[in-house]
N, C-alpha and C positions, 0 to 999 in steps of 0.2 A: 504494500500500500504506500502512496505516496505521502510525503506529510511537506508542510509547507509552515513558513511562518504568520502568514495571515491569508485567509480566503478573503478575496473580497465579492459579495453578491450584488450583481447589476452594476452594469456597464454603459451606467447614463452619467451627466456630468458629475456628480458627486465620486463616484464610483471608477470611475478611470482616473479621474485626476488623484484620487488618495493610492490608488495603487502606483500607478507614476511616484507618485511621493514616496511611497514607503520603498518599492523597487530601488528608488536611487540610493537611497539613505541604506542599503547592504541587506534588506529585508528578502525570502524568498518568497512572491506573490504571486496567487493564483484567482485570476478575478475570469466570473465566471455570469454567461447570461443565458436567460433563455429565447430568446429571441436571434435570428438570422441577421436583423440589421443591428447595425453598431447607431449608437447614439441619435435614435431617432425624432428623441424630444429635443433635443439642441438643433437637427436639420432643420425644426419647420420654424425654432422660434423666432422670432423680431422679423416674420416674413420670411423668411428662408436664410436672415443673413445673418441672425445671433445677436440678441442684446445681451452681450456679455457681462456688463456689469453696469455699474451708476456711478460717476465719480460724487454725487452729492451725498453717503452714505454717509452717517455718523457713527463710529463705530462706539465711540462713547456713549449715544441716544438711540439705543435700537429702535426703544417704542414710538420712534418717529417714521419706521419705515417699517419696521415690522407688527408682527402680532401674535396672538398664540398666550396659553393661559400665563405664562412668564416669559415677556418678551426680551428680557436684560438677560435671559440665559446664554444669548448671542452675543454677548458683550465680548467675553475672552477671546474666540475663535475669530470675530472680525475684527478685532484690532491688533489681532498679531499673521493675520493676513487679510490684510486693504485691497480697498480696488486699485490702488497704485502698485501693487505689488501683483496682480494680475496683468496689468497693462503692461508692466515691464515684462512679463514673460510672453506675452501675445508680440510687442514688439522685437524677442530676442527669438522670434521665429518668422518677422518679416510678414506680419498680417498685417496691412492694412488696417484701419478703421476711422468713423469719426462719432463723432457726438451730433446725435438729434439735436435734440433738446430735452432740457430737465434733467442734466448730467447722462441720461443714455447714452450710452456707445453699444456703437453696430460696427459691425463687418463692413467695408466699403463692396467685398466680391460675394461672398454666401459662405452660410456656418460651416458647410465642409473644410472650411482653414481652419477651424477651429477643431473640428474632429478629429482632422490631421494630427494637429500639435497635439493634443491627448494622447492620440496612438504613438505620436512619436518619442512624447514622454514616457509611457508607458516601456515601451522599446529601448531605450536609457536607460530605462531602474531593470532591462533584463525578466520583464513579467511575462506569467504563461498565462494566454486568453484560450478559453475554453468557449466558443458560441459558434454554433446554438449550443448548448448546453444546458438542460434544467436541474436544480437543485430539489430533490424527496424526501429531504429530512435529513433534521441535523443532530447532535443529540453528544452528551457531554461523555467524556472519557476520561482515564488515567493513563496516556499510555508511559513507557518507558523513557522517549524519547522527549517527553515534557508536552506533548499535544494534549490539548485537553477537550478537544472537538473533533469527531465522525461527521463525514458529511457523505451522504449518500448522492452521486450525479450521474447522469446518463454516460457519463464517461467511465462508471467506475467509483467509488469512494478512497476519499480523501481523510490525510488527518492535519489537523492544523490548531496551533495554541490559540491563534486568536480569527474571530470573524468577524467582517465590518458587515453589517446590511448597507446597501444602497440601493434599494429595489425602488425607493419614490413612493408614489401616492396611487390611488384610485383614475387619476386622471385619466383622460385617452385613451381608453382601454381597445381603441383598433390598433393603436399603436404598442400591445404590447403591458399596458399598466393591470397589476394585479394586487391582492390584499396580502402577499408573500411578508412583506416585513411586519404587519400587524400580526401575523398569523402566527411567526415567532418570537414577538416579542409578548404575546400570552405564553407561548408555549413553554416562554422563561420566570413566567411570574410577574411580567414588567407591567405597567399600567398602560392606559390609553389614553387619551381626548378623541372624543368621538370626531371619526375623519367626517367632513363633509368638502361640497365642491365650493373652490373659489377661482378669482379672478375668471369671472362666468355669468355670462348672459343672464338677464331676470324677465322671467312671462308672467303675463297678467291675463283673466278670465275674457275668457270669446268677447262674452257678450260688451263687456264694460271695456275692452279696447279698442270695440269697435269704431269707434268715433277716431281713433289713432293708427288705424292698421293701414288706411291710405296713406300715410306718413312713410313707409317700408319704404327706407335708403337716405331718407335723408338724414345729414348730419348737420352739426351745430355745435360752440360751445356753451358751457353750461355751467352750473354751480349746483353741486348735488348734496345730499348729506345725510345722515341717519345717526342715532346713535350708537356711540361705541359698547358693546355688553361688555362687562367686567366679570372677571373669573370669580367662581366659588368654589368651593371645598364640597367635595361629594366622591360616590360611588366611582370603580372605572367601568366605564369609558366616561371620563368625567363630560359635564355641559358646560357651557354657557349661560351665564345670568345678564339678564340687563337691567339687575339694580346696580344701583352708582354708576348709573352710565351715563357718559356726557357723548357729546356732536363730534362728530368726525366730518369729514368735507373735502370736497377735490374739486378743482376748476380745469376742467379736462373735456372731453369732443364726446357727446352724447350722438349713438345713432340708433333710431327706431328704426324696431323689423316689424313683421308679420305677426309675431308672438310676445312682441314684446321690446325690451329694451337693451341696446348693446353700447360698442365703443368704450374706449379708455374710461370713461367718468362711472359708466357702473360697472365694468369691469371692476375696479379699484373699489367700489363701494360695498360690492358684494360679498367678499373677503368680510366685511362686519354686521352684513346685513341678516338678520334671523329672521325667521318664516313671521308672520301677524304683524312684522314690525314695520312702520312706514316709512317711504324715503320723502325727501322733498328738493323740490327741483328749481332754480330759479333758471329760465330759458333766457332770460338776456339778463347775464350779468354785467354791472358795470352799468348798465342801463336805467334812468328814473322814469318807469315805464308810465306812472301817473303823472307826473309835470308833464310829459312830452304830449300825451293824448288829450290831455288840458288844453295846452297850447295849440295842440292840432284844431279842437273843437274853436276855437275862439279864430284862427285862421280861414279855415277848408271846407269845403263843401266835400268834398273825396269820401266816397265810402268808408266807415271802419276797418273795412279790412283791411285797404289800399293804404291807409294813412301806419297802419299798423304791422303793414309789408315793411315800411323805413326802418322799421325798427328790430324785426322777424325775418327769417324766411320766411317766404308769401304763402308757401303751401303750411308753413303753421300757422299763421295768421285764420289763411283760409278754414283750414281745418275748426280752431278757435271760436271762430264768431260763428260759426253754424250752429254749436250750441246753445244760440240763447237770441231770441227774438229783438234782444234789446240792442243784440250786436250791428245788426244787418242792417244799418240806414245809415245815412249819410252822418259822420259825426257829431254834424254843427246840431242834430235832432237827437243825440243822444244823450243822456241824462250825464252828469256827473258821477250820479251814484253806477250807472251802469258802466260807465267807464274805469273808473277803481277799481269795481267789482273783477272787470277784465285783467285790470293791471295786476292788483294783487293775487291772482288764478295762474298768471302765467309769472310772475316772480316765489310765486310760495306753493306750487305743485306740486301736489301731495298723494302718494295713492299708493298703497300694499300689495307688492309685488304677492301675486299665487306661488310662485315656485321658482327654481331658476330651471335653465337646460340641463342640469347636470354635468357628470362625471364628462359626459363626450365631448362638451365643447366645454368645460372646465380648464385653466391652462393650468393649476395646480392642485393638489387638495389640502384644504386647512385641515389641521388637528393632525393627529398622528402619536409617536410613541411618546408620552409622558415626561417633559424636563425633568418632574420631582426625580425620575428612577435612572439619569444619566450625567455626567459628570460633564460641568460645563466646559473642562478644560481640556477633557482628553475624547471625549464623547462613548468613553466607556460607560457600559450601565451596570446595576448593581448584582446583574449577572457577569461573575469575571472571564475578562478575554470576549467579551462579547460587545459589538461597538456599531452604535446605527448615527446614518450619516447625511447632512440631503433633507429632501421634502418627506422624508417618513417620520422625521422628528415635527415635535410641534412648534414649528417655524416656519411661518409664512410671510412673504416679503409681499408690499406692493410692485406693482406693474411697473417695468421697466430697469429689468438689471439686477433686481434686488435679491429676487429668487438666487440666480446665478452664484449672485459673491456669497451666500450663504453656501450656497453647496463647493463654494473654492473654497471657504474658508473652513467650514467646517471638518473637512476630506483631510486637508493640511493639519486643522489639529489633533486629527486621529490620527495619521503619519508620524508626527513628530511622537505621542504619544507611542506607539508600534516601535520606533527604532529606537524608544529606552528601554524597550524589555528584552532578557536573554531572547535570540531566536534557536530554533528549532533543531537540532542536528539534522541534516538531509537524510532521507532513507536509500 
């Protein structure tokens, strides 16, 4: 049987990169997927071309970018690797990139540079890749040679001191996502946070969006918000409360579909948004939507709608005043009070998402293995030699990068961890 100094499970960015790391650092690693394609959640993200990281991150203020029942449990692992300390390795492999905006960086050509460089870190540290490969069970041992893990794989079993999870979330499951890391981290006794989907579409009921389903493409910016739920103490797979909860908010490009509501603004909001809970919407920020309609009416003859096009996209506008009899005439005939009425409707939009899309169009999933039961420094849990890495911890970053530098960062301080323990004598 072969034995190994660390298995690593899943071969998505978390997951390559900490074997890269530990490979280099004189570790003998065996990182193992079930899947055919290599790093498929990195191919399609920021559009195909990889939002690697965010340079706006705080490594000191997680809870400003992140979330999760304890969000300062990411404190250690991002500040002893930065997004500057990515960018210098993206750059010492000749990627291309630039920044959107909002600290985002992308790929100038498509993530496959990015893939590369993993494999070819990977290739450096000397690791053996096993995929397709599936992992049937793992289960703990004594052997002779200091391993303390069985791993049963389609290749055969393996023995190894120590195992990282980096199997990810629920997400995208065409592409591959399964409940592989929560499955073992019961199967160690570890806790949970009940996973759900985030950074993810929100649908609302047939009938009550009907009045917005002609809306489908259009986009806008926007000013969204909900309250933030705050952890409590309970059973595992622990919840979410939203007592002491205060506003959270994003000013980001709202786009309605068919089902509902998408783009960056509730993508981002979703991640804190819980099922009964309402979001609220103000569609022209920046905008005194009541002086201007004021002033319209004391000017213009022009339709409400027409006057309220200046202000709107014309097909929200349009959409808008169909709801209400008082909308539909020329402004200089419409009341004051019906006018506010409008302003304030389309600045303070308010209405309880039914559900979101789910796991399929999910770009991560929130919740995952329980910080209480994981070491914030090494990312070992309180099962030993056993180490979960990435979006199956309960760390979830907003939209744009954030994801990413948690799973560089995290991978790294499971590495550095990995190469202070004796390794394995080779079989």
């Amino acid at each position: 049987m072969q034995s190994f100094d660390v298995v690593v499970i899943g071969a998505g960015a978390a997951g390559l990169f900490c074997a890269g790391q530990a490979g280099q650092r004189g570790l003998k690693v065996l990182l193992v997927d079930h899947s055919d394609k290599l790093g498929e959640k990195i191919r399609i993200s920021g559009g195909g071309r990889c939002n690697f990281t965010n340079r706006d991150l705080e490594p000191a203020a997680p809870h400003k970018h992140f979330l999760g029942d304890n969000p300062n449990f990411c404190r250690s692992a991002l500040a002893r690797y930065t997004p500057q300390d990515f960018i210098a390795l993206v750059q010492k492999h000749g990627i291309p990139f630039h920044e959107k905006h909002k600290g985002q960086l992308f790929g100038d050509r498509s993530a496959d540079d990015f893939i590369g460089m993993l494999v070819a870190e990977c290739e450096a540290g000397q690791v053996t890749r096993w995929q397709p490969c599936s992992v049937k069970a793992i289960r703990s041992c004594d052997a002779d040679d200091g391993a303390r893990y069985e791993i049963d794989t389609d290749r055969g079993p393996v023995r190894s001191r120590n195992v990282v999870i980096a199997t990810g979330g629920l997400s995208i499951p065409k592409i591959g996502a399964t409940d592989f890391g929560y499955r073992i981290a019961r199967q160690f006794g570890l806790r949970l946070v009940e996973p759900r989907p985030a950074l993810v579409p929100l649908t609302f009921d047939g009938d009550a969006w009907a009045p917005y389903s002609q809306l489908a493409g259009l986009a806008l910016p926007v000013q969204i918000s909900t309250v933030r739920p705050e952890p409590v103490e309970g059973p595992a797979p622990r919840k979410a409360s939203t007592s002491s909860a205060r506003t959270v908010s994003f000013h980001e490009d709202l786009l309605f579909t068919h089902r509902g509501l998408s783009g960056p603004a509730v993508l981002q909001i979703s991640s804190y948004w819980r099922p009964g809970q309402p979001i609220r919407i103000d569609l022209a920020p920046g905008v005194d939507l009541k002086e201007a309609l004021l002033q319209a009416k004391a000017r213009s003859r022009k339709l409400v709608a027409n006057e309220l096009a200046a202000l709107v996209p014309a097909r929200l506008a349009d959409a808008w005043v169909q709801q209400d009899a008082a909308w539909q005439k020329p402004i200089g005939d419409a009341t004051d009070k019906a006018l506010l009425a409008l302003a304030e409707r389309l600045s303070r939009w308010e209405l309880v998402p039914t559900g979101t899309e789910g796991y399929k169009k999910a770009e991560v999933t929130a919740g995952g293995v329980d910080t209480r039961d994981l070491s914030s420094q090494t990312m070992e849990s309180k099962q030993p030699g056993l180490f979960f890495i990435g979006e199956v911890v309960d760390v979830t970053g907003w939209l744009g990068g954030y994801n990413f530098q948690w799973a560089w960062a995290s991978a790294h301080a499971c590495a550095q961890a990995l190469a202070a323990r004796p390794a394995v004598t080779p079989a």
